[in-house]
N, C-alpha and C positions, 0 to 999 in steps of 0.2 A: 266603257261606261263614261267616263272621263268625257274624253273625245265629243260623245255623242252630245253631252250636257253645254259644251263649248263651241263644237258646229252651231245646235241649236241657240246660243247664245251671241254668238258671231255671224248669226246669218246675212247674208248679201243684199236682202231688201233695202231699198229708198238709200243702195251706197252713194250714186248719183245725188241723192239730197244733201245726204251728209256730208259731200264732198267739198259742195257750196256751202251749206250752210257752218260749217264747220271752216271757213277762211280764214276770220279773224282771230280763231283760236291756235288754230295751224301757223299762221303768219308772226301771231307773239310769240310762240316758242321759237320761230324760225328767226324773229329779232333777237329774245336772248340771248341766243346760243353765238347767234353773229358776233353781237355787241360783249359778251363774254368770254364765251368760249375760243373763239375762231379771231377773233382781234389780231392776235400776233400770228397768226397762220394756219396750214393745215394742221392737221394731225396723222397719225399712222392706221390707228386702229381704234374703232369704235363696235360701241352693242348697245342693242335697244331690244329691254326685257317685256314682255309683253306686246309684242312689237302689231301681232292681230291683222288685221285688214292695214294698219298705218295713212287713217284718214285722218290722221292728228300730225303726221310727221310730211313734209315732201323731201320724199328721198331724194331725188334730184338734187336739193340744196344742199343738201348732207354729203352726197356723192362727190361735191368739186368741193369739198373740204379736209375729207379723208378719203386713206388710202383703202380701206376693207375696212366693211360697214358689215355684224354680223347681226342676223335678225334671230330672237330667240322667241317660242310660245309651245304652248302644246299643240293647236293647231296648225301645222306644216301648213293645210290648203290654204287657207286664210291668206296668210304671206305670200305663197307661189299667186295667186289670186291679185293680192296687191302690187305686185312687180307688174301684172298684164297692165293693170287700170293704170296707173301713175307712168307707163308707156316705156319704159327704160329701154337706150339702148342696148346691144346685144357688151360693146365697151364696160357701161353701168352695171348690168349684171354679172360681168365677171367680179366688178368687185365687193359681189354681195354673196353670202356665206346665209345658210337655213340651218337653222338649231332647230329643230319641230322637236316636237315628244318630251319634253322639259316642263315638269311638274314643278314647280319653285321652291315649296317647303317640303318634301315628303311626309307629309301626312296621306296624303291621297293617294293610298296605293292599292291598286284593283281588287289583286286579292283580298286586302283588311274591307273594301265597300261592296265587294259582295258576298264579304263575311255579314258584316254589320245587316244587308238585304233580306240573306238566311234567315237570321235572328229574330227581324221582324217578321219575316214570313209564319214565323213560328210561335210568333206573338211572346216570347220572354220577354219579361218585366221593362220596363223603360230606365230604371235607374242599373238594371244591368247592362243595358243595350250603353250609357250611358259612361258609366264606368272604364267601359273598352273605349269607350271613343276617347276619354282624356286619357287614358295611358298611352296612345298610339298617338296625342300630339304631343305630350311629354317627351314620348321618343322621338318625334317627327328629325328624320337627316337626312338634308339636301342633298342628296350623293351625287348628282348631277355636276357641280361647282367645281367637282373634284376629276369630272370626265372630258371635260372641254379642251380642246386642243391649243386653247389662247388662253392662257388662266387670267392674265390681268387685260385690262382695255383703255386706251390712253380718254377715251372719254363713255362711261355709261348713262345711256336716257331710260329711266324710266317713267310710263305716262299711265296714269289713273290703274294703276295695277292694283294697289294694295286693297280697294272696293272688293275687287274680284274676286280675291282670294277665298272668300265665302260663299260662293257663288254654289260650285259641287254642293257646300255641305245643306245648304237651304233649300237646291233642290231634291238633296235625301229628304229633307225633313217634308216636303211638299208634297215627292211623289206616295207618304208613309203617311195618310192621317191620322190613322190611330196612335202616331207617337210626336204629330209635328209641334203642339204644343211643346212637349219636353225636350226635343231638341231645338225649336227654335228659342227656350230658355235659356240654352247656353250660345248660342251665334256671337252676341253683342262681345264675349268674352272672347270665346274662340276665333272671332275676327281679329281681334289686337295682338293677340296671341300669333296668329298666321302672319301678321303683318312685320309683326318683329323677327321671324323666324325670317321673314323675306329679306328684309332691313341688312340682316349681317351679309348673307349672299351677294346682296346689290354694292355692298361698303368693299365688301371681300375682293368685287371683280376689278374695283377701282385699282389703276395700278398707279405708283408711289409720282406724281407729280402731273397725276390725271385728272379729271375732270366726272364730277357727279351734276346728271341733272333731273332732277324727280319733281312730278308734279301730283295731288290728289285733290281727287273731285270730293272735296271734304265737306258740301252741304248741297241738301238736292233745292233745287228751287221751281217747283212744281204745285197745281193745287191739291195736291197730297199732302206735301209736305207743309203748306200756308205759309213757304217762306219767296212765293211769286210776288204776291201783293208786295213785297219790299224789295223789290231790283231795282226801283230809281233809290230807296235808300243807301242802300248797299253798292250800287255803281255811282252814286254821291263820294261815300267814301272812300272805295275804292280810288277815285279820282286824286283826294285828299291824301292817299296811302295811309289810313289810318286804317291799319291791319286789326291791329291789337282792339282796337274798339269795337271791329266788324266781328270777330270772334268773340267776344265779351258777351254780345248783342244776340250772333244767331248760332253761337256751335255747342251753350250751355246744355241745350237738349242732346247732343252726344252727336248730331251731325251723322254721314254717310259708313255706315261700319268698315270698322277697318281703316278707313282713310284717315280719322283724326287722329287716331293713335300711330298709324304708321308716320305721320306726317310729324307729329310730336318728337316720337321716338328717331327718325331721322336726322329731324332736325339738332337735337341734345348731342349727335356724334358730330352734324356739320359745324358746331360752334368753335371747333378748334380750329376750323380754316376758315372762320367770317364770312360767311356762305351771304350771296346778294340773294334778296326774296321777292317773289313779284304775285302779285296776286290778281285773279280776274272771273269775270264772268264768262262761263262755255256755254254758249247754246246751241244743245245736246239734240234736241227736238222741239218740235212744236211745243208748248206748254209743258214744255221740259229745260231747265237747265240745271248746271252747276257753279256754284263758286268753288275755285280752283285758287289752291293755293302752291307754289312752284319753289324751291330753291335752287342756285345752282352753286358749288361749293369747289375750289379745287385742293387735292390732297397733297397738300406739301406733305414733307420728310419732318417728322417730328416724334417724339415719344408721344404714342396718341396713348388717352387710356380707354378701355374697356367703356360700353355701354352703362353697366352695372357700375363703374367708375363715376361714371356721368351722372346717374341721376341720385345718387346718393351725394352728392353739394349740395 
């Protein structure tokens, strides 16, 4: 079910567009990471969560920087998919590793969604229907974190993951009319919520003198959203790096779910290692973009505190 909801979410149409049209967004994460990350040299071992088709990342560049590049998503195809197109040697590919089948927060586990499937089949109540669903993300545990045969990684990329994470739960709610109001009433919650379940995993994989680099597509800029009309404003300031003012400005409305709070909440834990932040405009498609906002942080050895530490200052 999973699967199916993320093939069809991943599918391979206009990859060739996106390939091109996605250079300048590919090319600044691939300056960052140079200009930060890679400055003093290679690395050993790298992972990129969400890693998908990886028409945001050119493994190539990545390849002649680190020794073993592991690629992680639930989609296995996807990634085996992106090795053909980005053309890797037969070299390149040995030093790439497949994580497929990796759910990130375990909330989403088969048997509980097509418990919750039953349920509405059978039309019981929505605030019971309801009910299960927040106790099963209460419990939600990543047990995956704990199976991987690298547990730490000298540098992890994650790119526009934290959006997705609600993706399953909205198309439950989509493919179930009779309950989508009620459960698309809690999404906006249960997004932030997933995003921070993701948040410790991603901190978790960083290993002690490693490198974090996360970015999220934290506002859509689309005529859906009416925040198109203002890209010369916003890439104005952007120019200026006036962040905090372009935030003031367009993410009061609560911005791309998931993304601001994951990006928030990321960030409260990167502030003990002075994280550099860059932000920019992705265009995503035709009268589609996003502004993206990016940190990249590395983990010295320090008494770090707890999240829950962090935002109680």
């Amino acid at each position: 079910m999973i699967l199916d909801i993320y093939e069809t979410y991943n599918a391979d149409q206009h990859c060739s567009q996106r390939w091109k049209r996605w250079e300048h967004h590919r090319n600044t994460i691939s300056a960052i990471l140079a200009a930060k990350v890679f400055a003093r040299g290679s690395l050993q071992h790298a992972a990129v969560l969400g890693a998908g088709r990886c028409e945001d990342l050119d493994l190539k560049f990545l390849l002649k920087r680190v020794d073993t590049l592991t690629l992680m998503d639930y989609d296995t195809g996807s990634m085996e998919r992106a090795l053909e197109r980005q053309q890797l040697t037969s070299q390149e590919r040995q030093q790439i590793h497949l994580q497929g089948g990796l759910e990130f927060t375990g909330f989403y586990q088969e048997a509980f969604l097509r418990h919750i499937e039953g349920q509405m089949k059978e039309k019981r109540p929505a605030e019971q229907i309801l009910a299960q669903i927040r106790q099963q993300l209460a419990e939600a545990d990543p047990e995956w974190i704990h199976q991987l045969e690298q547990p730490a990684y000298d540098l992890v990329i994650s790119g526009a993951v934290h959006s997705q994470l609600i993706v399953p739960y909205a198309e439950l709610a989509a493919a179930n009319p009779d309950y989508t109001s009620a459960l698309m009433g809690e999404a906006a919650s249960m997004a932030d919520r997933l995003a921070e379940i993701y948040n410790r995993c991603l901190t978790k994989l960083v290993a002690e003198d490693g490198w974090l680099f996360a970015y999220c597509d934290s506002a859509e800029l689309s005529d859906r959203s009416g925040l198109l009309a203002y890209e010369e404003i916003i890439g104005g300031l952007l120019a200026q790096e006036e962040y905090a003012q372009i935030d003031e400005l367009f993410l009061q409305g609560g911005g791309v779910a998931g993304a601001r709070q994951g990006y928030q909440d990321l960030r409260c834990w990167a502030q003990a290692y002075e994280p550099y932040e860059k932000y920019w405009i992705w265009p995503f498609r035709e009268n589609k973009k996003y502004y993206v906002r990016s940190l990249c942080a590395k983990k010295t050895p320090q008494e770090q505190p707890s999240f829950r530490d962090l935002k109680s200052k």
